[in-house]
N, C-alpha and C positions, 0 to 999 in steps of 0.2 A: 466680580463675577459677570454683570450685564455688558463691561466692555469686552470681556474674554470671548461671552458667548455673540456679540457684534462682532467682532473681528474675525471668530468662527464662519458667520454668515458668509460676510467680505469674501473671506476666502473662497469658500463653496460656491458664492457666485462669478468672482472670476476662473473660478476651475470650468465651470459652464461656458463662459463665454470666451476665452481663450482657448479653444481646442482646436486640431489641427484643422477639418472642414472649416471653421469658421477663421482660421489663418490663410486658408490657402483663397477661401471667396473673398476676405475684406483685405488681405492683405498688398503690398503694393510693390513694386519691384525687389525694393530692399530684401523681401519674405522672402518674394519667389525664388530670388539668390540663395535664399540660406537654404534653400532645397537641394542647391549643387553644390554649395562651399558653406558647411555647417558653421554655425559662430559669425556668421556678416553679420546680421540682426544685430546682435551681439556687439560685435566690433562698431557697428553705424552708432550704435545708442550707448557706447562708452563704456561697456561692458567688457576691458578686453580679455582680461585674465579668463574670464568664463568663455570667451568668445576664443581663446586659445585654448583651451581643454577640448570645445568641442570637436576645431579644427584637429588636433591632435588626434582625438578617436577616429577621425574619417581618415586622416593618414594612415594613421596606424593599420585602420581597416585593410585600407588599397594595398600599404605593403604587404600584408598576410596573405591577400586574397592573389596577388600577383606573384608570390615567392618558384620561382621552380618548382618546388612541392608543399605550394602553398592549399588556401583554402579551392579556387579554382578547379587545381587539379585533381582533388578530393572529390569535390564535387561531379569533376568528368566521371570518374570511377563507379559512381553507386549506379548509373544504367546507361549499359549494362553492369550488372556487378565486377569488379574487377578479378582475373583470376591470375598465380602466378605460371609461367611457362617454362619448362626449361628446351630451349631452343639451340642449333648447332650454332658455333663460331665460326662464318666460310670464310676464309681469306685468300688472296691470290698471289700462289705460290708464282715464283718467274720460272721455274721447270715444270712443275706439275700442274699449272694450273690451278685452280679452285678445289681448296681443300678444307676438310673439316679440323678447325682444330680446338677441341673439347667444345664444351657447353657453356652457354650462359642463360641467366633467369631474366626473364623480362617480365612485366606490371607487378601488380602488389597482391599479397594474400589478401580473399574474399575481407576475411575478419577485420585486418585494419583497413582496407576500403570503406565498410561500412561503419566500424567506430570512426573512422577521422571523417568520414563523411558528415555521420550523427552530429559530431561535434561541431563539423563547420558549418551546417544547417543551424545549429544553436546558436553559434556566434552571429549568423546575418543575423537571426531573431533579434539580439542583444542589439546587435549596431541597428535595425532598423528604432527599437524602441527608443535609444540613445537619439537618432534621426526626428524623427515625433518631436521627442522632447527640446530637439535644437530650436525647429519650424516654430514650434510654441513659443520659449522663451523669447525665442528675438522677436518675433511678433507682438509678445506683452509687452515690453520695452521698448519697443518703436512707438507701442499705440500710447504710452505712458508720458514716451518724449514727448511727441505730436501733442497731446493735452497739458502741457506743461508741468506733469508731474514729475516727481523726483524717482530716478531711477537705481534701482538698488544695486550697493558694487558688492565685491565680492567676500568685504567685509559683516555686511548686512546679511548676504547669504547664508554665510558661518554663523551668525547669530541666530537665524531663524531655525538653524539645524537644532540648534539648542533650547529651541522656545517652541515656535508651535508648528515646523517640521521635525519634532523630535522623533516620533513614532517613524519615520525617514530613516534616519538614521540608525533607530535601535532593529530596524527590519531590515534594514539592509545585508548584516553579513547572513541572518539566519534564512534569509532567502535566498542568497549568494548559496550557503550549504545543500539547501531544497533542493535547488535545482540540477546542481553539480553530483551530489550522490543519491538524488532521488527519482529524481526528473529523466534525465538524463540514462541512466541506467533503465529505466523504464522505458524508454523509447527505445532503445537499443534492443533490449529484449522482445519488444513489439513488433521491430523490422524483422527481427528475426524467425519470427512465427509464419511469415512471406518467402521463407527460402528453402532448400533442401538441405541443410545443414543437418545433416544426421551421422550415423556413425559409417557412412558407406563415403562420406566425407569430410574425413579427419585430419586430411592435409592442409585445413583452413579456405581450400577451391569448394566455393559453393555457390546457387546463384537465385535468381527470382522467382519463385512459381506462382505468386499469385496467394489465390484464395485455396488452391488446390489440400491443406492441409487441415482446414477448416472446414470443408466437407469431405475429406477421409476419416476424420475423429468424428465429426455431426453425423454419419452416416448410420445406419443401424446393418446395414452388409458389412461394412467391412470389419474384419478383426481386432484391429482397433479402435473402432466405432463403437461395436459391442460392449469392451472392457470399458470405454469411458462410462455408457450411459447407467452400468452395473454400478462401474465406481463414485457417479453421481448420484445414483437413488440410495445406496451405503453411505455417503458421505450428507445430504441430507436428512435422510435417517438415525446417524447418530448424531449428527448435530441437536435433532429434535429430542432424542432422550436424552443426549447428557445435559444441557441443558436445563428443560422443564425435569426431568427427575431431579436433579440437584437441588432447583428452587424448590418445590416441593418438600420435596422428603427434610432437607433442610432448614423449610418454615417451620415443619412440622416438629422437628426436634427440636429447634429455638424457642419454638411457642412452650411445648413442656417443659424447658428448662426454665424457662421465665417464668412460669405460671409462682402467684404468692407460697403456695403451700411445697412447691419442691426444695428442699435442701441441700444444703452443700452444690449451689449453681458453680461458683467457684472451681469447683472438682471436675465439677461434669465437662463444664468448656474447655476445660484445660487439658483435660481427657481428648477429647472428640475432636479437640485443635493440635494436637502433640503432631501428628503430619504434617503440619505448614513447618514445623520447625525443623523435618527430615528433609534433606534437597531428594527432588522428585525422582531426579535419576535414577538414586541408590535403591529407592524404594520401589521403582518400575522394575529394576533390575531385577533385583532379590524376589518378586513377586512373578519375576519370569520363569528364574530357576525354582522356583515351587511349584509353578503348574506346568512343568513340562508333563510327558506321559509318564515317566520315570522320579518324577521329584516328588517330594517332600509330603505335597496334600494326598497326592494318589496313591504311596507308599502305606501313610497312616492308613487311609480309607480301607485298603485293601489288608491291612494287617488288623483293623478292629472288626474285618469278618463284612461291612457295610455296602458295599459294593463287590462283583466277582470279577471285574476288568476296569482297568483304567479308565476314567474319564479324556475324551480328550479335548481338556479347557484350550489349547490353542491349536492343535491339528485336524480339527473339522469346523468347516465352516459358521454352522449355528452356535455350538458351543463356544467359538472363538470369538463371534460377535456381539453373544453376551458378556462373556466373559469381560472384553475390555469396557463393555458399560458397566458391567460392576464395580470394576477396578475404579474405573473413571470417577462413581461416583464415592466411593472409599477416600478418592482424592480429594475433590471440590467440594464434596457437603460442609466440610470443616470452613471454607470461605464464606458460603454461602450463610451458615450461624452466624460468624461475625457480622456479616452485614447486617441479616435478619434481627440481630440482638437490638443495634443502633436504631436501625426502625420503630421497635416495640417499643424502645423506651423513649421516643419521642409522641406515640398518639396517645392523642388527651384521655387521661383517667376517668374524664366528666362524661365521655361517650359511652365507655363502657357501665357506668352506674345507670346512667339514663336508659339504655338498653335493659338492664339486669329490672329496674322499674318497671320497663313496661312487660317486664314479664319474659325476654329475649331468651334462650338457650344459649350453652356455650356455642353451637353448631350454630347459630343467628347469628351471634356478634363476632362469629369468625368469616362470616358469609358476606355479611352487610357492614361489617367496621373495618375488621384488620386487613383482611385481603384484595378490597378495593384502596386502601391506604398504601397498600405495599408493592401493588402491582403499579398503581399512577408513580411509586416513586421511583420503583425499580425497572420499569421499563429501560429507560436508556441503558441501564446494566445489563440487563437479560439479552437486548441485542446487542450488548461487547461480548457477551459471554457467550453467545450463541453466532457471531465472528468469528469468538478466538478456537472453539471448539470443532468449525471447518478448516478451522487451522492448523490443529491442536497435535502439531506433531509429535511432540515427546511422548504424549501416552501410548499412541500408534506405534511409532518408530522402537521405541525402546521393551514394549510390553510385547508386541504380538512381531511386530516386524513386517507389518504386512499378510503375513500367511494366517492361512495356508495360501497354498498357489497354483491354481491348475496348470496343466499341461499347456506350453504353448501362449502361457499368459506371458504379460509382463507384470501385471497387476495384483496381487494378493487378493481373497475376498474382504481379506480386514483393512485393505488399503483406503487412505481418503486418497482426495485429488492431491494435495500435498505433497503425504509422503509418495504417488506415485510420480508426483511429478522429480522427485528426490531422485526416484530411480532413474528416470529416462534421462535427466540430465548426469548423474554422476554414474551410474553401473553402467546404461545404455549407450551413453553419448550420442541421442537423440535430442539435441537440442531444439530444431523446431518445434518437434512436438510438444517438449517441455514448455517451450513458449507461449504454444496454442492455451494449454492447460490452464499457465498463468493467468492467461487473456478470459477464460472463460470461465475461470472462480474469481475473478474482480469482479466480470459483472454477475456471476447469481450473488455475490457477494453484496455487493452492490443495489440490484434489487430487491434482495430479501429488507436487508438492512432497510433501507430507504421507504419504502411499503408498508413495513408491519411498524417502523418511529410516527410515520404521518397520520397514522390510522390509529393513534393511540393518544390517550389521554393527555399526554405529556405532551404533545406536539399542539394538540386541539385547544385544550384547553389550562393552559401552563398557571394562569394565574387564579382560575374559577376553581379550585379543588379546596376544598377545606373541612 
């Protein structure tokens, strides 16, 4: 173990002192070469195998980058954005003169302008980090030559992939995936929040505007400015009730079902947990067609004489609002027991006796023991679940559907950012604006999260709680 964690050292300190500034100030012609012909370093200090992979990336590069409809001319395309044109074919007739004869299309649609652009901005990134990575290694190895140490071939390298470059290697393709379907796609959708791409252009011709859509939706004049900032104060609103009532109301049943003197606990969880075993769909569904105005609840209501008109659980606003937190919580309380169960039965027995000694009520040692125990541990949960519930499409989408809907809207009053963003991309084909939206539930997302984990127990003081 002491030479493992030596050799750990080693490492970390030539990762320090090998990097690219300090390659480019101490290095000596050989380096400054490998800045134009990747792998010299490499190739000078006998390295060649390695010293040809890396030449091979820079070739490779220069060929893509120079193809006819290589990365280059991608790159020409995104500014201005590219648009496709359909333009006359004039040829010249030897009788007539100059004539039109049919059409043809010239440059590329907006859309694959900027995906192949996207893409070929990603790949310089790749080739520059590749680049770095050249300048360094032939510089370690020069510097390694120069002091007569032994330089490693490409044997040793393979070995080290296996030893203590492993975490290299085991991260490689799942970063390879990060980027390719996460990364990537996310930038994509980003550029996109900068164009006019909406449904007035659907021919894939679209182009740059700026910031301009980001203070049309920020605005409180405009139309849609309006419905966002409604659909933000709804969407952190239930975010906060589904949530805390969940936890809540949930402790609250966990705790009575755990207490010594209740029986048949068995029963009861099994009961109040039978939901997680229905897939949510079925059960949002069927819970849709019972509160319509005309289903199932309103029907009884109004036949046991209890009510003289319809409620309406989804076609007015406030009724609709509550409604899906009812539901919501009908949903998630059954989660929220299991967790709460696991918690209880891990705080020490000795706290609550010692309490009950000094004389504690049950409302003290629920005050002072279990609910500061449960909160430090639950935090980091509360802010997934308080994530996935600005998320929380299925219960939205499949329960209320958004509505109702004012005139003129696009937005439902039951709508979050989400499922509204659902709609402008897939009913509206308003794609920027869809983007916009993305862009600005990452960051309250983002904020909220980040804010209320740092400010909490669990962050402050991870290891002082006991």
């Amino acid at each position: 173990m002491p030479n493992k964690l030596v050799k750990m050292a080693a490492a970390e300190n030539r990762r320090r002192k090998y990097t690219l500034l300090s390659a480019l100030q101490n290095g000596g012609p050989v380096t400054w070469l490998s800045c134009l012909v990747m792998g010299f370093g490499n190739f000078m200090s006998g390295q060649i195998v390695k010293g040809l992979i890396f030449l091979a990336i820079e070739v490779g590069f220069g060929w893509f980058m120079f193809l006819p409809k290589g990365g280059l001319y991608w790159l020409s395309l995104l500014f201005p954005l590219s648009q496709k044109e359909r333009v006359p074919n004039v040829i010249n007739h030897p009788i007539l003169g100059e004539v039109i004869d049919g059409y043809i299309e010239t440059g590329e649609y907006s859309q694959v302008a900027l995906l192949y652009g996207v893409a070929t901005v990603a790949i310089c990134v790749l080739f520059i980090f590749f680049w770095r990575m050249s300048v360094c290694s032939g510089y370690y190895a020069c510097s390694r030559k120069k002091d007569g140490k032994p330089v490693n071939t490409i044997i040793d390298d393979i070995k080290d992939l296996f030893d203590s470059k492993i975490h290299n290697l085991l991260m490689t393709l799942p970063t390879v995936g990060l980027l390719a379907f996460t990364v990537l796609p996310l930038v994509y959708m980003i550029c996109m929040a900068f164009t006019d791409y909406d449904r007035n252009h659907l021919d894939n011709n679209f182009s740059w505007i700026g910031f301009e859509n980001f203070i049309n939706i920020l605005s409180f004049n405009s139309t849609i400015g309006k419905q966002f900032w409604s659909v933000l104060g709804w969407t952190l609103t239930w975010a906060v009730f589904a949530t805390f009532l969940n936890f809540f109301l949930g402790t609250f049943v966990a705790i009575i079902i755990n207490r010594p003197t209740t029986r048949l606990k068995g029963l009861w969880r099994g009961c109040l947990c039978v939901t997680i075993a229905i897939p949510q769909f079925v059960s949002l569904l069927i819970m849709r067609s019972m509160l319509q105005d005309d289903g199932i609840i309103n029907r009884m209501l109004l036949g046991a004489g209890w009510i003289s008109k319809y409620i309406p659980f989804l076609s007015e606003r406030n009724w609709a609002r509550a409604t899906v937190i009812i539901i919501n919580l009908w949903v998630g309380i059954p989660y929220t027991i299991m967790q709460v169960t696991g918690i209880l039965k891990n705080i020490p027995a000795d706290q609550y006796e010692a309490a009950r000694i000094d004389g504690a009520n049950v409302v003290q040692q629920f005050t002072n023991i279990t609910l500061p125990y449960m909160i430090f541990v639950m935090t980091p949960y509360m802010i997934t679940s308080f994530t996935g519930n600005i998320n929380n499409f299925n219960v939205i989408f499949l329960l209320s559907g958004g509505n109702p809907v004012q005139v003129g809207n696009s937005a439902g009053d039951t709508d979050l950012l989400v499922t509204w963003l659902y709609k402008l991309s897939v009913n509206l084909k308003d794609y920027n604006m869809a983007a916009v939206i993305g862009i600005l539930t990452f960051i309250v997302l983002a904020t909220v999260s980040l804010l209320t984990y740092r400010s909490s127990g669990s962050y402050k003081d991870e290891e002082g709680f006991r």
